[in-house]
Structures are given as structure tokens and as C-alpha cells.
N, C-alpha and C positions, 0 to 999 in steps of 0.2 A: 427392555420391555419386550415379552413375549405376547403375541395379541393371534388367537384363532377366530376367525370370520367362517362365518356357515351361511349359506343363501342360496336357494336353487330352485328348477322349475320352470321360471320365466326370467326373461331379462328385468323386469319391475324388482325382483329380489336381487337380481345379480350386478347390474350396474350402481346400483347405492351401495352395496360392497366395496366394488372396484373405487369408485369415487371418494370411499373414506380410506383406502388404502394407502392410494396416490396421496392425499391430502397430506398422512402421516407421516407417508417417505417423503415428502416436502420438508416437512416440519422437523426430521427426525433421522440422524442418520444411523442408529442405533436401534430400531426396532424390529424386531423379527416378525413375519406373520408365517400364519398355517391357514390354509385353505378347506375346510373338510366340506365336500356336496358327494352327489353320486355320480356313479361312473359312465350311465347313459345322459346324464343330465346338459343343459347348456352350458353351465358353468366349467362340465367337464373339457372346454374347448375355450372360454374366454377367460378361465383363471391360467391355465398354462401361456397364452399366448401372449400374458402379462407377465410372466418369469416369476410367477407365486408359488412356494412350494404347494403343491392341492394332495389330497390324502382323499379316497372314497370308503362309505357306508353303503349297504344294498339298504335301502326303505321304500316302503310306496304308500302313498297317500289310500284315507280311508274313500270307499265307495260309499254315496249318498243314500244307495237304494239297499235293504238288506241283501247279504252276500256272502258265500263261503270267504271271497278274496282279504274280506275286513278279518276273521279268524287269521287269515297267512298273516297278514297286516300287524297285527300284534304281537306276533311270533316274532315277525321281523322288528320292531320296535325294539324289544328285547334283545335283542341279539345286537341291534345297532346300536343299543346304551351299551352294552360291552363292549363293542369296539372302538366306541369314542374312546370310553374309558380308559382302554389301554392305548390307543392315539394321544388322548390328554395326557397321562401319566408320563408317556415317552417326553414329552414336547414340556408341557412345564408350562402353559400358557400363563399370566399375570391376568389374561382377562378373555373371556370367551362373546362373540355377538352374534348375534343371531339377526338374519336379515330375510326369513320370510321362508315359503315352504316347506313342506314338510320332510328333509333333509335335519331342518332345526331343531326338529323336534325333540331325537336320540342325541344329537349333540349337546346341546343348550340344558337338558334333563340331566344327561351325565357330569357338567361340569358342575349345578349347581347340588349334584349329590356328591363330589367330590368336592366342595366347601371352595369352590373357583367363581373369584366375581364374576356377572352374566350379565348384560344386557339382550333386551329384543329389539329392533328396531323393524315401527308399521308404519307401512306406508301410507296404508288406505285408511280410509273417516271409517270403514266397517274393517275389526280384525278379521281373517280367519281361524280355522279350530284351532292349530296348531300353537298360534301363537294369542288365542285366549286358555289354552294347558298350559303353555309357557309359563304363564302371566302371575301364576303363583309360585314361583319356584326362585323365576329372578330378583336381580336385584334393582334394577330399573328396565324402565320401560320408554324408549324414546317413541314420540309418536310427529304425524307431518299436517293431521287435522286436529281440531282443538276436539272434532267430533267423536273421536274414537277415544277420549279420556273415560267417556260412560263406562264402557268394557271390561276397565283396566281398575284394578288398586289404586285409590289414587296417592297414595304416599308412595307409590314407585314413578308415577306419571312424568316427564316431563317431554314438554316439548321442543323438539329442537328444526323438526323441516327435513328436509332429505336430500341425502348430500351431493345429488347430482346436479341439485342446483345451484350451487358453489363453482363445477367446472364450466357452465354457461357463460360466466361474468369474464367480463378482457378480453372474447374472442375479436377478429376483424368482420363487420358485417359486410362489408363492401367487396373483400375478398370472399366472405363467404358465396356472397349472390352470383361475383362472376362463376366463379368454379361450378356453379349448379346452372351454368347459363343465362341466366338473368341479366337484365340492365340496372346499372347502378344508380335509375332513376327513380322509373315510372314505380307505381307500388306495387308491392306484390304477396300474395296470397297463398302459402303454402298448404298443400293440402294430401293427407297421407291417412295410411289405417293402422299404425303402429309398424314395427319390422317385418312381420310378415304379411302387411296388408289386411285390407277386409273388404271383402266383392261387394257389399251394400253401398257400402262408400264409391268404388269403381265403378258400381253400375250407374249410379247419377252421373257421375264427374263424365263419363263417354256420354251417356247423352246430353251432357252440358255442355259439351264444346263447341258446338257451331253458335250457340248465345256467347259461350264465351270471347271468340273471337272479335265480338263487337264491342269487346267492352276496352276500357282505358287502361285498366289494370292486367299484371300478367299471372301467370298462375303457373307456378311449382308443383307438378303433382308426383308422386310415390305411390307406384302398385303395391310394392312386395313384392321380392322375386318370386315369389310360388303363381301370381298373377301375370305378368310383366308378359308374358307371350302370348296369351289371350286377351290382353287389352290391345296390345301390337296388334294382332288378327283386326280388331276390332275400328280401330283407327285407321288403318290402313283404307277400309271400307269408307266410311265419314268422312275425313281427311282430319288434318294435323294443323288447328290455326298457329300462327305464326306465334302469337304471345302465350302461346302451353307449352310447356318443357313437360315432358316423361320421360322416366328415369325408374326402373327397379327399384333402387335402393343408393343412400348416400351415403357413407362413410363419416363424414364430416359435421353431422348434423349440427353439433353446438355451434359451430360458425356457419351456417346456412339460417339457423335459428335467428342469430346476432341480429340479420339482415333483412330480417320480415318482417310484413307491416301488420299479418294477420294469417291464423293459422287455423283450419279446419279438420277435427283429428278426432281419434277416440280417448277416452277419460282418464288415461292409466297414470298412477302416482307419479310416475318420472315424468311422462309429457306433465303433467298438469305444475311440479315443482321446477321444471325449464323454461316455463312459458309465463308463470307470476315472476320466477326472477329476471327473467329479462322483460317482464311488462310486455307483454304480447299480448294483444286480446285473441278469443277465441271461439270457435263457433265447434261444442262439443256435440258428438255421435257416440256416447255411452253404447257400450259391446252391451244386449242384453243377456248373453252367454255367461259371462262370471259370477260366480259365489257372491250369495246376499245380493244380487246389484251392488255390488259396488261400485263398480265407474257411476250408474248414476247421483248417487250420494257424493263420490267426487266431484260432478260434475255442480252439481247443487251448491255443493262449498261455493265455488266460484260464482256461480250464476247470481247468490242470492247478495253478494258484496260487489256484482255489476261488473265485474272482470270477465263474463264468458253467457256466450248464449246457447242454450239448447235444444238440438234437435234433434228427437228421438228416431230413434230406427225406423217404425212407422211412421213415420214423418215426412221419411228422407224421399226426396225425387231431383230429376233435374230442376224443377222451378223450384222449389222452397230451398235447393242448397244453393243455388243462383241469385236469388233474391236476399237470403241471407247475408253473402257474400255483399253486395250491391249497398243492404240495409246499415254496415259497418266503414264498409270500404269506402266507400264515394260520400261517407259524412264524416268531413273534416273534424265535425268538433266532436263527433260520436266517437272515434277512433280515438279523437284524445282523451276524454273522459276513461275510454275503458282500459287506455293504455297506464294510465295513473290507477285506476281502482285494481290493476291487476299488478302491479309495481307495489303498490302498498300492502296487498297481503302474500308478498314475494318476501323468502326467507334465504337470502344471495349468502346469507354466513352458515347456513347448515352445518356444514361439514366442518366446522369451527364448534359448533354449539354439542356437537356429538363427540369430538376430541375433550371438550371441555369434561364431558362429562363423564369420559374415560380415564382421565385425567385425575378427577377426582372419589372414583371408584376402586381408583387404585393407588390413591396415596400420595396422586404427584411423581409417580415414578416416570412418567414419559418425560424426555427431555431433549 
């Protein structure tokens, strides 16, 4: 079985990639994959670091505002359906997936005009452009909210969740917490703004920590390294209470995950499909920056099935994301309640449910 994956832009498209990759090289010693994104892109740096053969197209996403750039834009679409084309002809794929930006676009178009089964795979309750042009050409459509079936065809529709939340399940939490400094007691409260941070987020969390010091619970927090020296300035000033850990950034996050009792973060697919599978409650800060609102719509999934609370940007201060914390964390039975209602619409087999349906778009060839 030959299988090409295309996803790039943000880590939201590209680790649901990698996570259905690994899954298949579990399952499968016979499988080949091809990588295709672009060459400045992230993927261009965390598909090679995986030993995945990656192949680049030049594309760029269209401009919202009228633009000469949208004319290049099209130019280069065209030109990047040709070079899939001849990238897919070489390679032979059995099946082509598409996992989000607009990278997908030229690939996922070429395969399915060279008569190549295709999948897309959304993460978000709201698609983007790209992947509502997909949406008629493929042959399925995996989606991670029941919400974003509206969008799509629905005789291509199915749902399967997103497959990062598949690698969450069977880490060590207890290992995870030491490793991130933690006690393997008291509770604790992770609290981050995606990989590379978000200063809305940072700028409460410093003026939260002299409250926080008083409290019972400990707190995991995550600048982002593009913040991480300006919050250092900044603490240094205030001081550093004993139960806060700061940290840039962790590597290990699925097993730090394992190990929390309550997580405060922004809305993106992946956090929000790592956090229902492991029953994590949550206290979401939706980026009002992305396309359509989407995180808040993500966030709403949750909120309204009782698994997460939200607090929007304007919202955010040191009291309301401390009280927050305090309103979850310090109620036993509240913590339990939200830790079930987020368990229960937690989809730990995704990346099962996305094999299956590779599986069976191609015949049962995988083996």
C-alpha cells in the first residue's frame, strides 16, 4: 500500500498527519508513505525529522482582502496541480489524504483528476476554503465535529475524531508531572497558549501569580518560546511562587497531559481532540485571530456538552482566569462531573476510525 499525506501551515494540520502515519506503521509493515507540503512550511521540518520521505509544491494561500497576490495565487495553483501530478504519477499512491491547508489544495485536486481515491481530513466544527473546494472532488470526508457535516456532501461525510487523540491514551501521568516539575500529589492546572504561546494568555497568568501562590493547587504554565524571555524579565520583578513552574515549551506534552487535573488553553483541534480523550476538563481562551472563528465554535462543541468553560479574550484578566481556575479546581464534584462529560465525547480510537476507512476506500489492500 502506497498512501500520500499532504497537510501544512500549522501544526493543527500537521500533527494529525504524523499521528495517522505512526498509527499505520504500527499496524503495517508494508506501507509506504509520501509526504507532499511546501518547502518553507512547518512540515517542512517535522516530516523529515520523522524519516518520511516529503516531496514540496510552491502554493500560497488566497488573500481575504482584494489583491494582485490572489491572480499569482492561481497561477501557482495551476502549476502546483502539475507538479503533484507528476509527483503522484511517479509514486503510485493507492490513496491520497489531505489533512488541511492550503498545500491540499493542488495535491488532493490532482489526485482526484488522476482517478486516485482521496480523502480530506477537518479538524475544525468550521471547514476552511480549501478544504470546502476539496469537498467535491473527494471521495470521503473525515470530519472531528458532528458540526462541520453541514459544509460537506453528506454521502461523503463520516466521522471519525482526529488522530492525535489516539497517541494521548497509555502515556505515564505520574512520570509525566515529575518531568515538568510537578508533585505527584497536590492538583494541578496546566496552563499554555498553543506552541508558540499567546501574550493574552501570559499577560494574566504574571499578574496571577502572587494569588496564585496562595492557593492549594500547583500550576504548569507554558509561554512559548518566542515569549519565554519576556515573561522571565517580568517575574523576575513579582517573584516566582514556589507552586508555578515556567517553562517555554515541553516536548513531551501527551504525557504531561496524562497527568493533569485541568487545563487552560486556546481552542485548536488538536488541544481540544487530546484533552476529551483523556477527559480533561477545560477552561478555553478561543484565539479571536482564525478564519470563521473557528476555535470559538470549537470551543462551544465542548462547552455546550459541559466538558469546558469559556472565556473569551475580552474577558481574560488575572481575577476571572483565577477564579475560573479556583470555580473547577477546588470543586471536587465539579471536576468530576466535567471530567466524565469530556471523556464521553472523547474519540481515543480516531486514528483507528480513519485507518478503517482507508481501508475500506481502497479495497482492504492495507495489511
Amino acid at each position: 500500500m502506497k498512501i500520500v499525506v499532504s497537510g501544512g501551515g500549522t501544526g493543527g494540520h500537521i500533527y494529525p498527519a504524523l499521528a495517522l502515519i505512526r498509527e499505520i506503521q504500527k499496524q503495517t509493515k508494508d506501507a509506504e508513505f509520501l509526504y507532499i507540503g511546501t518547502k518553507n512550511g512547518l512540515e517542512s521540518n517535522l516530516v523529515p525529522r520523522e524519516k518520511i520521505p516529503f516531496k514540496s509544491i510552491h502554493i500560497t494561500g488566497f488573500r481575504r482582502k482584494i489583491s494582485f497576490e490572489n491572480i499569482k495565487t492561481i497561477f501557482r495553483f495551476f502549476k502546483g496541480t502539475r507538479d503533484s501530478k507528476k509527483i503522484l504519477k511517479e509514486f503510485k499512491p493507492d490513496v491520497v489524504i489531505g489533512t488541511g491547508g492550503y498545500v491540499c489544495g493542488p495535491v488532493v485536486y490532482a489526485a482526484a483528476k488522476l482517478g486516485i481515491p482521496s480523502i480530506i481530513h477537518e479538524q475544525n466544527s468550521v471547514p476552511g476554503l480549501t478544504n470546502k473546494f476539496l469537498s467535491r472532488y473527494v471521495n470521503k470526508i473525515a470530519i472531528c465535529f458532528h458540526e462541520a457535516k453541514e459544509y460537506f456532501p453528506i454521502d461523503k461525510v463520516v466521522f471519525t475524531g482526529n488522530p492525535r487523540a489516539s497517541e494521548v491514551i497509555g502515556q505515564d501521568g505520574v512520570k509525566g508531572r515529575l518531568s515538568a516539575g510537578l508533585s505527584a500529589t497536590a492538583p494541578a492546572v496546566l496552563i499554555f497558549g498553543g506552541s508558540r504561546g499567546a501574550k493574552p494568555i501570559n499577560d494574566a497568568v504574571v499578574k496571577a501569580l502572587s494569588e496564585f501562590g496562595s492557593k492549594s493547587y500547583q500550576v504548569l504554565y507554558i509561554t512559548g518560546d518566542v515569549h519565554f524571555e519576556d515573561v522571565k524579565k517580568e517575574v523576575e520583578l513579582i517573584g516566582n511562587p514556589s507552586n508555578v513552574i515556567i517553562k517555554p515549551f515541553i516536548h513531551n506534552m501527551p504525557e504531561v497531559l496524562s497527568g493533569i487535573d485541568l487545563v487552560v488553553s486556546r481552542a485548536g483541534a488538536t488541544t481540544l481532540a487530546e484533552l476529551t480523550s483523556l477527559g480533561i476538563p477545560s477552561i478555553l481562551v478561543p484565539s479571536p485571530y482564525v478564519t470563521n472563528n473557528h476555535q470559538e465554535k470549537n470551543a462551544r462543541s465542548l462547552s455546550e456538552n459541559g466538558a469546558a468553560k469559556i472565556l473569551l479574550e475580552k474577558d481574560l484578566n488575572n481575577k476571572s482566569l483565577v477564579g475560573s481556575i479556583d470555580q473547577i479546581l477546588l470543586n471536587k464534584e465539579k471536576l468530576k462531573e466535567m471530567k466524565a462529560k469530556a471523556k464521553k465525547i472523547g474519540v481515543p480510537d480516531s486514528a483507528n476510525r480513519l485507518l478503517d476507512l482507508i481501508k475500506k476506500l481502497t479495497n482492504e489492500k492495507l495489511r
